[in-house]
N, CA, C and O atoms as a Tinker XYZ file with bonds, in Angstrom:
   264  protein
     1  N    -22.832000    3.266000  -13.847000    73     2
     2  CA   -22.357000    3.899000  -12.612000    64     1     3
     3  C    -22.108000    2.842000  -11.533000    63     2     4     5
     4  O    -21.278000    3.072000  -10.654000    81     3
     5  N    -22.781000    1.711000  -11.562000    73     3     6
     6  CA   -22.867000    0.611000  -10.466000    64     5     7
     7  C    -21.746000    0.242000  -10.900000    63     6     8     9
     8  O    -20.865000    0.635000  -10.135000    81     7
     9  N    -21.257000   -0.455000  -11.958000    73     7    10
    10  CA   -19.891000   -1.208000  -12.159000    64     9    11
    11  C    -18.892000    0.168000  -11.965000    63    10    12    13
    12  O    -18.769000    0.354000  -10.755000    81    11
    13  N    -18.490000    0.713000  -12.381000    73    11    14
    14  CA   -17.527000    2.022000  -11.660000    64    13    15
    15  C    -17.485000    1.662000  -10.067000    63    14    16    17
    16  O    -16.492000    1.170000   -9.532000    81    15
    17  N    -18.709000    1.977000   -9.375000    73    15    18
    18  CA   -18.362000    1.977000   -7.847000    64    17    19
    19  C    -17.842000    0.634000   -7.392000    63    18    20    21
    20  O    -16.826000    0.608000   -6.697000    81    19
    21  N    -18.536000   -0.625000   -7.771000    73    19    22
    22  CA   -18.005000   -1.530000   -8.171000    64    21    23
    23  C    -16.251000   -1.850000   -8.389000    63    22    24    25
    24  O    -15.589000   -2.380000   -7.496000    81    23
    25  N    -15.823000   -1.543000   -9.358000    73    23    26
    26  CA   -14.068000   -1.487000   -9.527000    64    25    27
    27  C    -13.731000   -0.580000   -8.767000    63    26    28    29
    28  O    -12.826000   -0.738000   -7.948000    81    27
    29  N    -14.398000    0.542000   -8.899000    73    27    30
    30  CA   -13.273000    1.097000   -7.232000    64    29    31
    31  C    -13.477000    0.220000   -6.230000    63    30    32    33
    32  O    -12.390000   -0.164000   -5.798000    81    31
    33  N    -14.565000   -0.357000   -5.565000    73    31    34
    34  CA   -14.497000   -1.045000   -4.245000    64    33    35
    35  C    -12.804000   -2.236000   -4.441000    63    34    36    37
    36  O    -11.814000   -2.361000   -3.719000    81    35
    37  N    -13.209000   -2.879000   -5.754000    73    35    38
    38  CA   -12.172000   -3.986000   -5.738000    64    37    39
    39  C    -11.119000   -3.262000   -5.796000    63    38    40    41
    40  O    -10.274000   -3.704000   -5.017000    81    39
    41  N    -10.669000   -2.089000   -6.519000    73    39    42
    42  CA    -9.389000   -1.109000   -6.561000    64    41    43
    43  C     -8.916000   -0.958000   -5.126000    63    42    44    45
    44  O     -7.834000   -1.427000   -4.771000    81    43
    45  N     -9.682000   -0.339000   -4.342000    73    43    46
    46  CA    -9.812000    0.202000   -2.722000    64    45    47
    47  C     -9.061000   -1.134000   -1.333000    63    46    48    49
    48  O     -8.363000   -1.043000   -0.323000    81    47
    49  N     -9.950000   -2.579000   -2.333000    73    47    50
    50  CA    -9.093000   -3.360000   -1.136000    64    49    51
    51  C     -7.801000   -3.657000   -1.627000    63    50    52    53
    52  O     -6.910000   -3.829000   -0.795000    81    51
    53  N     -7.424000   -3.790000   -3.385000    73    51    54
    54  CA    -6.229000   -4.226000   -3.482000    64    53    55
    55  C     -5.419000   -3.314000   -3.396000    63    54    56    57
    56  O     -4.375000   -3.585000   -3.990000    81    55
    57  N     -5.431000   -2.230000   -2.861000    73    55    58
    58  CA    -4.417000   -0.578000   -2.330000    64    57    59
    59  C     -4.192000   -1.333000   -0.900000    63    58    60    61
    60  O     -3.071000   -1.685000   -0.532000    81    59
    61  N     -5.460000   -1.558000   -0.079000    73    59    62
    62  CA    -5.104000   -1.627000    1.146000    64    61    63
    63  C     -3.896000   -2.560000    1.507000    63    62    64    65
    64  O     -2.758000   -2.281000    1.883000    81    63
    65  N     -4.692000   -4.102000    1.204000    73    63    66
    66  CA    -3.616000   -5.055000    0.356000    64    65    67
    67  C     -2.594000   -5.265000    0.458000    63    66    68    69
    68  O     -2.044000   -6.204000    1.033000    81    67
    69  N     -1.956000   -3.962000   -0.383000    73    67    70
    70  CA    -0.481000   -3.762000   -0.959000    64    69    71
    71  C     -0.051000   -3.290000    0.273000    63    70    72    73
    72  O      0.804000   -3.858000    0.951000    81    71
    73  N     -0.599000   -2.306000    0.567000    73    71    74
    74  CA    -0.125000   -1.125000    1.529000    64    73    75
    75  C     -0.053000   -2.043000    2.533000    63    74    76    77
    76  O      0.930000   -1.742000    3.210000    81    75
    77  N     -0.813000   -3.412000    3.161000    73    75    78
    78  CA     0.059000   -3.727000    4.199000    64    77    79
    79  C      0.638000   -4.903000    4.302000    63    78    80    81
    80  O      1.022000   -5.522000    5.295000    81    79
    81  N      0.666000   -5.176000    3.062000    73    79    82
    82  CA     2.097000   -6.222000    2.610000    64    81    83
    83  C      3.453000   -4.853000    2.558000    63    82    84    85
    84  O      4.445000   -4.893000    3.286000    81    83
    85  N      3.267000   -4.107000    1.878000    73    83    86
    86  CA     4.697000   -3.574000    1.942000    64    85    87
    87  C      4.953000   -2.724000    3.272000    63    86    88    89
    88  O      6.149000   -2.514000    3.474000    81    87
    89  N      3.979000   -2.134000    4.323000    73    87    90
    90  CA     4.239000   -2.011000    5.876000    64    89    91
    91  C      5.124000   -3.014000    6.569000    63    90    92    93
    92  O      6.234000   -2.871000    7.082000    81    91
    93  N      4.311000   -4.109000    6.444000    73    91    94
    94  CA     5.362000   -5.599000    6.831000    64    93    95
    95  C      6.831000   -5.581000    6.348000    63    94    96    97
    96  O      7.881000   -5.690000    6.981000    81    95
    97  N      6.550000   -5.390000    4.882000    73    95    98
    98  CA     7.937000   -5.461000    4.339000    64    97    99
    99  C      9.068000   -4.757000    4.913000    63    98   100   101
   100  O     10.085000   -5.250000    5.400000    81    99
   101  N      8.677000   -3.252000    4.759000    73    99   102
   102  CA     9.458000   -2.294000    5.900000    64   101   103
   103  C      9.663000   -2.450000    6.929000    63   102   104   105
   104  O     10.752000   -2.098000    7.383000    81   103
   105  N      8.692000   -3.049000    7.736000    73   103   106
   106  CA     9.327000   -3.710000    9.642000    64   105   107
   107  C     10.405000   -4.732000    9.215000    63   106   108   109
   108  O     11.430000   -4.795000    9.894000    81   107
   109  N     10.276000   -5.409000    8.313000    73   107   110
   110  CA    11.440000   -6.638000    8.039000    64   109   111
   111  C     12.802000   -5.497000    7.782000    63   110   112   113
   112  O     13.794000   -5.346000    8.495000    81   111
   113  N     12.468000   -4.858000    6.629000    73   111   114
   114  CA    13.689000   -4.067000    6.363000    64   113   115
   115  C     14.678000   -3.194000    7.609000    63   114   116   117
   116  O     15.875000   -3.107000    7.886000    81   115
   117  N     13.466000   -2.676000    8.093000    73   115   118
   118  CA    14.355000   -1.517000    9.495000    64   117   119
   119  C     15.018000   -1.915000   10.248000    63   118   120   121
   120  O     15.961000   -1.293000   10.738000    81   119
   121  N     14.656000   -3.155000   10.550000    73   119   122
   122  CA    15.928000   -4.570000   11.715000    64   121   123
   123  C     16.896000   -4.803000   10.656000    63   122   124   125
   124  O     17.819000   -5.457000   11.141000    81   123
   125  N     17.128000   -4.520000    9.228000    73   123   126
   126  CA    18.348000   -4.359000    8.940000    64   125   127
   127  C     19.442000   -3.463000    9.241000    63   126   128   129
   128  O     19.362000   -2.338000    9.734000    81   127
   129  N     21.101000   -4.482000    8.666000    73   127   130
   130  CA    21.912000   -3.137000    9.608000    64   129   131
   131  C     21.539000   -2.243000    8.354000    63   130   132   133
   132  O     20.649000   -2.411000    7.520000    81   131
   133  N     22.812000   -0.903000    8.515000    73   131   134
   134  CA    22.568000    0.152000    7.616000    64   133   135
   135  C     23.294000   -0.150000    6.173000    63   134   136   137
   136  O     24.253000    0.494000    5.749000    81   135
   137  N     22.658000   -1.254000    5.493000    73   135   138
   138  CA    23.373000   -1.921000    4.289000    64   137   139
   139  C     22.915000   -1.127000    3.151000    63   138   140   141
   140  O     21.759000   -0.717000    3.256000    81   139
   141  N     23.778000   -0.702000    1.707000    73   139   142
   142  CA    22.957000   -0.741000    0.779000    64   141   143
   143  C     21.298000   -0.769000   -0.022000    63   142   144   145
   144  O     20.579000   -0.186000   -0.834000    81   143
   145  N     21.390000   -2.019000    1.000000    73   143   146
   146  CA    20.178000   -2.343000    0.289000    64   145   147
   147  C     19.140000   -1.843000    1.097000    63   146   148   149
   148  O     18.130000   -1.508000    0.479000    81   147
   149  N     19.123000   -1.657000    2.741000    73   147   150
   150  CA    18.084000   -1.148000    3.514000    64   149   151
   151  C     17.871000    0.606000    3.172000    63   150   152   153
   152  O     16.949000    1.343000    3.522000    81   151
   153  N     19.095000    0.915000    2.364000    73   151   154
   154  CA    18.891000    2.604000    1.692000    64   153   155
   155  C     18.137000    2.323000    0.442000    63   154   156   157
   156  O     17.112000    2.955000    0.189000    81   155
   157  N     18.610000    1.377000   -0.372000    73   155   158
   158  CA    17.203000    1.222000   -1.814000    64   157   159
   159  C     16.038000    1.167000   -1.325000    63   158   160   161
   160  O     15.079000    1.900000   -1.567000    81   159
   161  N     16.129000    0.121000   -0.493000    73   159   162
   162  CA    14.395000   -0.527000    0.033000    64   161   163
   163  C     13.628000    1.106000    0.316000    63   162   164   165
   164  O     12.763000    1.483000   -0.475000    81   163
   165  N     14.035000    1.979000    1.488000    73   163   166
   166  CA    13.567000    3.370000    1.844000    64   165   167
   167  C     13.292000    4.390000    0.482000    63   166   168   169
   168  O     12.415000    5.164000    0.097000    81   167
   169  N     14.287000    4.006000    0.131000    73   167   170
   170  CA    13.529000    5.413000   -1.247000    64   169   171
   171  C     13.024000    4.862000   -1.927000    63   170   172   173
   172  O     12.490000    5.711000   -2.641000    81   171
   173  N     12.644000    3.492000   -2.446000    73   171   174
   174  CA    11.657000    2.859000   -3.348000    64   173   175
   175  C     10.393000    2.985000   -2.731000    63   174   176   177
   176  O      9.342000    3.251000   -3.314000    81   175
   177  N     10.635000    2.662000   -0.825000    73   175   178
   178  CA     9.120000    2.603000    0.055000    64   177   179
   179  C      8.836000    4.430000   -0.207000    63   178   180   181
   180  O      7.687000    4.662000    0.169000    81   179
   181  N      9.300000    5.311000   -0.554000    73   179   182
   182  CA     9.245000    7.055000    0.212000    64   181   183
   183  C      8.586000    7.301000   -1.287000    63   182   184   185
   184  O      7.525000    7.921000   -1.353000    81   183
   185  N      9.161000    6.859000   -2.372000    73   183   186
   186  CA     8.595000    7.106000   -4.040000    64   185   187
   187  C      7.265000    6.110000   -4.127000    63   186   188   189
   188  O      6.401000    6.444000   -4.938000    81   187
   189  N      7.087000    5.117000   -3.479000    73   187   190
   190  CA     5.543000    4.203000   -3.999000    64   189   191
   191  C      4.746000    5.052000   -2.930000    63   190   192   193
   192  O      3.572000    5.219000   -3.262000    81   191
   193  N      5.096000    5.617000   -1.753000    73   191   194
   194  CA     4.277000    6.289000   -0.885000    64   193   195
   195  C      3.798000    7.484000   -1.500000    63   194   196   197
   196  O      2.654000    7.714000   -1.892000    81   195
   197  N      5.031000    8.382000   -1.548000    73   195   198
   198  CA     4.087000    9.359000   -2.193000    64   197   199
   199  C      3.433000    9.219000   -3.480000    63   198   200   201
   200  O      2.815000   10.260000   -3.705000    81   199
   201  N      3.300000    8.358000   -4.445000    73   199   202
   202  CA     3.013000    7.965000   -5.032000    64   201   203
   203  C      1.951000    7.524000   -5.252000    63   202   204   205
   204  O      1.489000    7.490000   -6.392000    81   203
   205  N      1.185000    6.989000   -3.970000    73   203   206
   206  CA     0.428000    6.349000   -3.477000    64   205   207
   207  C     -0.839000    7.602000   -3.067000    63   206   208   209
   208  O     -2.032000    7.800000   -3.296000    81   207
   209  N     -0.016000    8.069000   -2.532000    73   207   210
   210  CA    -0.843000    9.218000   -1.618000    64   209   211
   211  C     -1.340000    9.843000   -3.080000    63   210   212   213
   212  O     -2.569000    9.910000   -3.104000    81   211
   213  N     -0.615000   10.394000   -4.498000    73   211   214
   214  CA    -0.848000   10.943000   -5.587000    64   213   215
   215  C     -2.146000   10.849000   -5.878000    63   214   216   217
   216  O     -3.084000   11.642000   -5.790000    81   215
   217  N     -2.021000    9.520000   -6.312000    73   215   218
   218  CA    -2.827000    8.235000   -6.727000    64   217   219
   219  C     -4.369000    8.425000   -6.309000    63   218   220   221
   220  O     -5.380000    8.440000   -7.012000    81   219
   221  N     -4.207000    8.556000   -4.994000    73   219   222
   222  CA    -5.492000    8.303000   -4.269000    64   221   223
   223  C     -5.943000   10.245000   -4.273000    63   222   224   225
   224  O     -7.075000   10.497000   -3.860000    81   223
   225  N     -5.350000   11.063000   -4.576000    73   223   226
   226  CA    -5.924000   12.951000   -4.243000    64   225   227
   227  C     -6.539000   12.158000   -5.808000    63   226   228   229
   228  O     -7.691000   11.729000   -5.882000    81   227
   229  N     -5.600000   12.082000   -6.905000    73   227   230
   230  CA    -5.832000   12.523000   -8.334000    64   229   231
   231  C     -7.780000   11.213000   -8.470000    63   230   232   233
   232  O     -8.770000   11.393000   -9.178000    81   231
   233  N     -7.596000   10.525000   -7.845000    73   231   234
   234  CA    -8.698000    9.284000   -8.134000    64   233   235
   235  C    -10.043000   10.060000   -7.435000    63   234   236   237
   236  O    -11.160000    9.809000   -7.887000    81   235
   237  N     -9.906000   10.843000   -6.513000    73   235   238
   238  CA   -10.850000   11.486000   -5.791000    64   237   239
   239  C    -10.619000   12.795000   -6.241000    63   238   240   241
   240  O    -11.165000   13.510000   -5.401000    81   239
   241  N    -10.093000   13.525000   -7.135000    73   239   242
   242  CA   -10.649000   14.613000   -8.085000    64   241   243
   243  C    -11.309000   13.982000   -9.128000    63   242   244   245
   244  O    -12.260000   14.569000   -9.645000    81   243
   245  N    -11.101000   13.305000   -9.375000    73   243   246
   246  CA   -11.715000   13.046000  -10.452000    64   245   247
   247  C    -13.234000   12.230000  -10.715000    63   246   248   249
   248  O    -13.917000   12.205000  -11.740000    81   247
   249  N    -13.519000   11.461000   -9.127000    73   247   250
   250  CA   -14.450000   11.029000   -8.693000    64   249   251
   251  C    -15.687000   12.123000   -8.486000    63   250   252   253
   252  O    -16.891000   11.944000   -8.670000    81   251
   253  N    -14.973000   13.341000   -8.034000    73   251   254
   254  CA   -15.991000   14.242000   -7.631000    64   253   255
   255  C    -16.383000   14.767000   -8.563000    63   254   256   257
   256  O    -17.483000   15.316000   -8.496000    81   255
   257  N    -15.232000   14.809000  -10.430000    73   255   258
   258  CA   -16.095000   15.497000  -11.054000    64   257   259
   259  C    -16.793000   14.629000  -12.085000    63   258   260   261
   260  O    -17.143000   15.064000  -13.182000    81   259
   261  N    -16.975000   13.414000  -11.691000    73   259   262
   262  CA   -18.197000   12.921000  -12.667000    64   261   263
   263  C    -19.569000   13.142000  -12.684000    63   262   264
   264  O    -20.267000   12.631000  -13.560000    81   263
């Protein structure tokens, strides 16, 4: 049970991590003009988000039922 809480802790900072390396990423992106690529960047950031958000309900159902 100790190593479990354990890898989640290390799981928990490398989410945070990500999440604000790719925040940054998005302030870089939004000072773009309205190119192509600043429309990929948004629905790749809108699909890892909710994605994200998934991630973290489904990890905490499943936490509660051990």
């Amino acid at each position: 049970m100790r190593e479990y809480r354990k890898n989640n802790f290390y799981a928990s900072i490398a989410v945070t991590v990500a999440s604000a390396a790719a925040l940054g990423l998005e302030r870089y992106v939004l000072q773009l003009e309205d190119t192509p690529l600043k429309k990929t960047v948004d629905i790749v950031f809108q699909a890892g988000m909710y994605g994200g958000l998934a991630g973290i309900l489904i990890n905490g159902i499943l936490a509660t039922n051990r």
